[in-house]
Structure formats: C-alpha cells, structure tokens
C-alpha positions in Angstrom: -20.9 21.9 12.5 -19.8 19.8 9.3 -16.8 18.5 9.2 -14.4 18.4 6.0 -13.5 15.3 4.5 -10.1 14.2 5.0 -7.6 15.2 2.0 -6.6 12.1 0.3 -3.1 11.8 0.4 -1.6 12.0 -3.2 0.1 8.3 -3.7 3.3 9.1 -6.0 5.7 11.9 -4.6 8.1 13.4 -6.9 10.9 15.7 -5.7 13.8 15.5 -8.6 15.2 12.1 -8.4 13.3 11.0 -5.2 10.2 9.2 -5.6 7.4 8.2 -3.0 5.4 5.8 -3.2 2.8 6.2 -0.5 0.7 3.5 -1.2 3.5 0.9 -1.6 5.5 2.5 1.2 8.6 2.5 -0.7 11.1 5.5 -1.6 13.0 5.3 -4.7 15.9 7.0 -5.7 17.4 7.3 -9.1 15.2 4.3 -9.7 17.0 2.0 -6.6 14.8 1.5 -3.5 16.0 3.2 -0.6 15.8 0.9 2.2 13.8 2.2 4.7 12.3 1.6 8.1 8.5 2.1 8.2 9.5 5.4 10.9 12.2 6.2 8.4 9.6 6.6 5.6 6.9 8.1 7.8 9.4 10.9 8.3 10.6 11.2 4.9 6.3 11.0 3.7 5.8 14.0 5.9 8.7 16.6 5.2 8.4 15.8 1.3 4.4 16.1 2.0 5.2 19.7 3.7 7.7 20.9 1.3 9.1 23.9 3.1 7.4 23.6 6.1 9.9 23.2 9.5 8.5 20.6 11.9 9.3 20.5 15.3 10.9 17.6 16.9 7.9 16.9 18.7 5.7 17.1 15.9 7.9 14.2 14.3 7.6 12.2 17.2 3.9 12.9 17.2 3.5 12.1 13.5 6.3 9.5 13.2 6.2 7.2 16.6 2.7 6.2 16.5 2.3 4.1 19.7 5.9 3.8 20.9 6.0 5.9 24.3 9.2 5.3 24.5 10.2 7.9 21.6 12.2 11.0 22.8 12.9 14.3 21.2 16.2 12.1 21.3 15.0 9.3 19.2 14.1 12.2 16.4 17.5 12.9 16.1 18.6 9.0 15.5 16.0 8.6 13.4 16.8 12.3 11.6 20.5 10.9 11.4 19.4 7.5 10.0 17.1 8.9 7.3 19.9 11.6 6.1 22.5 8.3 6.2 20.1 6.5 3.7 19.7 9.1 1.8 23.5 10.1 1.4 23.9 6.8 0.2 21.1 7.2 -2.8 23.2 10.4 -3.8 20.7 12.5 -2.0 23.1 14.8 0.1 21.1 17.7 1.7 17.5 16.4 1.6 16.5 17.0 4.8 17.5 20.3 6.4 18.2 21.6 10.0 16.5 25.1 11.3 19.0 25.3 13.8 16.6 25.5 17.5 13.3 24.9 15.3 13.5 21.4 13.6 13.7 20.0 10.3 12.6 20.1 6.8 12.7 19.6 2.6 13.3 22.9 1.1 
C-alpha cells in the first residue's frame, strides 16, 4: 500500500494579531515576541494548527511532551495555565479555550 507524503507544515501562522513562526519557533503578538517555552509553543503550534478542533489532554501530552515520561494529564494543565498567562500578557485574553470534560482549543 503507498503511503502519502507528509503535509508540510505551513511556516507563518496568522490568527488576528498572533503570528507563528514555525520555522523560527517564535510567536509574535502585536509585533512583540511572546516568550515562550519550546512545550509552550508546541502547544500553541498545534491548537492554532487545528483551529477549532478540541484536543484532549492526552493528546497534548502526546503531541507536546516528546520524551519526558514524567508529563501528566497534570502537567497539561500547568502548561495550559502558563501558555494562557503569556498570552494575557500580549493582550491575547481568551485564545485558548476550555470544553469543559473534553480539553482545549483555538476557536
């Protein structure tokens, strides 16, 4: 069976006045960099990747913790927490949504 090629991921992210840079791993907003950790950005990449799309918290953890084992469904939350601090800060308010018993996502 053939398999299909792996969609490239599109480098530059636009989602009003937050910008992605994939290839330079950096998240702008309003123009300022948002400073991020690398599992901070992973998860940001993703939702904003997914618009709409409500990923569980193990599917973060999957996606986000690459070979940490020590990652809980409780370290999503901190990190969920940490990423919705950030992006308070850049006058981002709201970004990143709950689904009450489901998980999270970007509208």
């Amino acid at each position: 069976m053939a398999r299909r090629p792996k969609q490239a991921q599109p480098p530059l992210l636009e989602l009003g006045a937050l910008r992605i840079d994939q290839r330079a791993h950096r998240a702008l907003a309003h123009g300022q960099v948002i400073p991020l950790t690398p599992r901070e950005f992973a998860l940001l990449s993703l939702l904003a990747r997914h618009r709409g799309r409500v990923f569980t918290r193990n599917e973060i953890l999957e996606r986000t913790a690459g070979s940490d084992s020590e990652s809980s469904e409780r370290s999503v939350e901190a990190l969920v927490f940490g990423l919705r601090r950030k992006l308070a800060a850049a006058s981002l308010d709201g970004l990143v949504q709950t689904r009450r018993g489901i998980g999270y996502l970007i509208p």
